[in-house]
N, C-alpha and C positions, 0 to 999 in steps of 0.2 A: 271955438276950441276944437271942436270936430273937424273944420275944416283946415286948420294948422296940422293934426296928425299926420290926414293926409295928404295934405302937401309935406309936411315932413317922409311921411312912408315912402311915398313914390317918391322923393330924393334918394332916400338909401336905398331901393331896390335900384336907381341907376345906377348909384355912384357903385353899388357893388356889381352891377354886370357888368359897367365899362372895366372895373378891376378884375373879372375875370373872365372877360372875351380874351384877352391875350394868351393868358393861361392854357385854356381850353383847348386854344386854338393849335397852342403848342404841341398838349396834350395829341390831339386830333394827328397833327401833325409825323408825331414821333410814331404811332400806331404802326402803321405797316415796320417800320423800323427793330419794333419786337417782336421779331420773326425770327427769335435768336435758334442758337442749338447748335450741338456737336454729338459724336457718337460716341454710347456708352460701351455697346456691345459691337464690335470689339472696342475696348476701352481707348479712348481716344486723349495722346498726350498732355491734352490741355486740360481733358477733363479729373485724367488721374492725378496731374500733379496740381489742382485745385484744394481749396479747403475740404469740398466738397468728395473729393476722390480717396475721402478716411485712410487708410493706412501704407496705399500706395503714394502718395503727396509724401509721405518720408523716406520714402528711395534714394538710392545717391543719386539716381537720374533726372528727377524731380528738383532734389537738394539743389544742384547740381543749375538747373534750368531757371530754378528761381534766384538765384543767385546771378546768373549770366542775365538777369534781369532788371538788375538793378536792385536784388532783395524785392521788387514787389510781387504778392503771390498772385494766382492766376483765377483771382475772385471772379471776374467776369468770363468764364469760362465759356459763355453761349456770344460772345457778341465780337467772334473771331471774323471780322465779316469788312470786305473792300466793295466802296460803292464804283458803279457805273466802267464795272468789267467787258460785261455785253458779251461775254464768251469771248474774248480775250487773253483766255487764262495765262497761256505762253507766252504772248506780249507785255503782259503787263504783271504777274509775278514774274520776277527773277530766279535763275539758279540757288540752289544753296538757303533759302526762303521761301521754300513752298510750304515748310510746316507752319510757317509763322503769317503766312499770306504778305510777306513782305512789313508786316506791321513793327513798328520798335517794340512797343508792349508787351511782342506775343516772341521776343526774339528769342529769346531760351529756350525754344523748343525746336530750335534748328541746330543744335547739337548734335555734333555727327558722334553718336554713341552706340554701342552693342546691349548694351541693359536696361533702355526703359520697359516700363511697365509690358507687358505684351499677353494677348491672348493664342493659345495653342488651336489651330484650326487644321483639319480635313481636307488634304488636295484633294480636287474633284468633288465635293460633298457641297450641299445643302447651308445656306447660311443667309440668318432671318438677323438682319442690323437693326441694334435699336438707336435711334436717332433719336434726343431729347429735346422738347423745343416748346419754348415758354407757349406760343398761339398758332394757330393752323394758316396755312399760308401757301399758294400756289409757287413750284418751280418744281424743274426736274434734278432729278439727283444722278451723278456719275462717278463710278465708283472703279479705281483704276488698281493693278496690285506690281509693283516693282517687277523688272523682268527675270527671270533666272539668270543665277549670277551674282545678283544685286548686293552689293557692300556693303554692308550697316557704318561701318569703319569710316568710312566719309561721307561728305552733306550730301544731301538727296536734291535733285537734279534732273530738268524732265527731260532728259535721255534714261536714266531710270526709268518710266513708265513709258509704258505703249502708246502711242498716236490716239489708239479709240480705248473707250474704257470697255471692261469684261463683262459690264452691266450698266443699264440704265431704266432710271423710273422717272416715270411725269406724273405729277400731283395724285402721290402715294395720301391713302386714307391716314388720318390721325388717331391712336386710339390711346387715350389716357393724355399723358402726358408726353407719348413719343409717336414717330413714326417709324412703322415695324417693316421693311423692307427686304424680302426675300431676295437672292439672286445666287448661283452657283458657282461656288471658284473654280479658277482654271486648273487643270489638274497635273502642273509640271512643275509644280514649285515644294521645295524643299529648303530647310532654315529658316532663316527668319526675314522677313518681310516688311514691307510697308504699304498697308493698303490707303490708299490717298481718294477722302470723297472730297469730290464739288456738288456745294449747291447751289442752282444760281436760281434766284427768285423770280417769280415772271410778274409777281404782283409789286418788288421794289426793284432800284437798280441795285440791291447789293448780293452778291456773291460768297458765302463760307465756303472755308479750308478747313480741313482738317487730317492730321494724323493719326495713322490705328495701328501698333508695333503689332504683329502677327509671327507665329512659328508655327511651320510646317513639319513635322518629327518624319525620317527618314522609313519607307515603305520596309516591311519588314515580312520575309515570306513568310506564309503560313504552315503551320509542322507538318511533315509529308514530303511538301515540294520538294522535287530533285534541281537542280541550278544545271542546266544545260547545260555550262560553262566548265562545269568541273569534270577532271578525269573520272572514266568508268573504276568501280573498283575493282582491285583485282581480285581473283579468285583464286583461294590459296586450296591446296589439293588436300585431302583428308588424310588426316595421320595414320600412318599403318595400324595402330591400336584400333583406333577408332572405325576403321572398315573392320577388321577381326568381328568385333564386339556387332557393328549396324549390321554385319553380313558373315552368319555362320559360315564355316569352312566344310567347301562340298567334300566326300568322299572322292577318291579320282577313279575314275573308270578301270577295268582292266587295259584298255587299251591305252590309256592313259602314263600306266605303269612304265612302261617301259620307254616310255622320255622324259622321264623325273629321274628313272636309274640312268638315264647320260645323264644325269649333270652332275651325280656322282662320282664318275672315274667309268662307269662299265658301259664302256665307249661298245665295243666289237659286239659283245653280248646284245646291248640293245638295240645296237642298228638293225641285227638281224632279228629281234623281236618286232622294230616297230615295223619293219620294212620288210615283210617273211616272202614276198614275191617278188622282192629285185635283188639282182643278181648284181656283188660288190667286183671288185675286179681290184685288185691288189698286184702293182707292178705289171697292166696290161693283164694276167693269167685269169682266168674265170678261177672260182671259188665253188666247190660246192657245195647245193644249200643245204639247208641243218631243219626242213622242214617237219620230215620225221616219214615221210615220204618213202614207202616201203622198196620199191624199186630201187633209191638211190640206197639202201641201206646193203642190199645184194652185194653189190663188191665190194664192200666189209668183213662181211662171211665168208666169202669166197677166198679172200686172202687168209684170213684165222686160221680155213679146214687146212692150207696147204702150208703153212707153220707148222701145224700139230703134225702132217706129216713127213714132212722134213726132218721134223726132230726126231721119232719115231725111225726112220731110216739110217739115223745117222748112232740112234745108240745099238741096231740090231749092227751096224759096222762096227763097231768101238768091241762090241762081246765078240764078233768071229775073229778080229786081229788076235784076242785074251787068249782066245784057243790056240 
């Protein structure tokens, strides 16, 4: 009896390995394979318009994409991924398919549209990607951003992006559940954008795509700055009230007087006030001056005395004719 158990036993411990050595092996098999992931931060189209992507997944762009998809939603959000690329990228995704990696599946999100989901980012600034990824896994990541210019209005395109990307990491640490990826954007971009990472695995042959809608908000000076570019302003002259009032009205000098009175009418009077040592000359003749100059005043006098006696001579004639 004992010895039927175990021969019974040891039957079902094989019959049940040979049943699950395939399995396992499977198993074993698919492991490097869930090395899935896409980026959250900036939110990444696959990932937003997933179940998982809560209230962005109801966007018209979303709507929109899962619909150009045949109605099926983008549950597998991590497993956007083309094997045996080999850095190929250019050869082997096509135009107008790079958000989709060329997959049928993932084709809705190669909608040439202006309003997916998008995060606002910092030309020039600091920026740490979160990358979500079910298990840790060796490859380098390349992270490339549409060139200035770039149309959201039509399919994206790798004449869109630059030849080398703006950044690159080789087997970045894992922490949590993502891989957190520092690198600095380029600082000439304004609008809206599309930042395009590649990850190509070094541990399988598969390579992820992904898109990250991005906007750039237009540089805006700061209060102060003058813009070089604009006219000086002009300078408008102070209202005659307004000097009165900032600038008491001086008393005028004595000598002052007498060219305030020209511009009255007392033309002759003043010239000889302002000017009491130059001699006017009126039709070529000298003038003489009106200094007060006792000398010039003599033959004045001189002619008076010989009036008075004139007159005087002329009335002692007039009484001896009476006679």
């Amino acid at each position: 009896m004992t010895a039927q158990r175990r021969t019974l036993s040891t039957a079902a411990l094989t019959g049940t390995a040979a049943f699950a050595a395939p399995l396992l092996l499977t198993l074993w098999a698919a492991g490097p394979v869930q090395a899935h992931g896409a980026p959250t931060t900036p939110v990444s189209r696959v990932f937003a318009c997933s179940p998982d992507g809560g209230s962005l997944a109801g966007t018209a762009a979303c709507r929109a994409a899962v619909s150009a998809n045949g109605g099926a939603p983008f549950t597998f959000w991590d497993n956007l991924r083309v094997p045996n690329v080999g850095g190929r990228d250019r050869a082997v995704i096509p135009d107008g398919r790079l958000c989709s990696g060329g997959l049928s599946d993932y084709r809705g999100l190669d909608l040439a549209r202006a309003d997916w989901p998008s995060t606002t980012l910092t030309a020039g600034a600091r920026l740490t990607m979160t990358y979500r990824s079910t298990i840790p896994h060796a490859g380098t990541f390349k992270m490339f951003l549409t060139k200035p210019g770039y149309d959201p209005a039509g399919p994206l395109t790798w004449s869109d992006l630059p030849e080398r990307p703006f950044a690159e990491v080789k087997d970045p640490a894992m922490t949590g559940d993502a891989y957190r990826i520092g690198m600095t954007l380029p600082s000439d971009r304004t609008g809206r954008h599309v930042l395009y990472t590649i990850w190509q695995n070094s541990g399988s042959p598969d390579t992820y795509y992904s898109c990250s809608d991005v906007v750039f908000p237009e540089a805006k000076s700061s209060t102060g700055d003058t813009d070089a570019s604009a006219p000086a302003a002009a300078v408008s002259p102070t209202p005659a009230r307004e000097r009165t009032s900032a600038s008491p009205t001086k008393e005028p000098e004595p000598s002052e007087q007498p060219a305030r009175a020209a511009k009255t009418g007392q033309a002759a009077e003043s010239a000889d006030s302002a000017a009491p040592e130059a001699a006017s000359t009126v039709a070529g003749a000298p003038v003489a001056s009106t200094s007060g100059d006792s000398d010039s005043q003599r033959p004045l006098i001189a002619s008076g005395a010989a009036a008075v006696l004139l007159a005087v001579v002329a009335a002692l004639a007039l009484r001896l004719r009476r006679r």
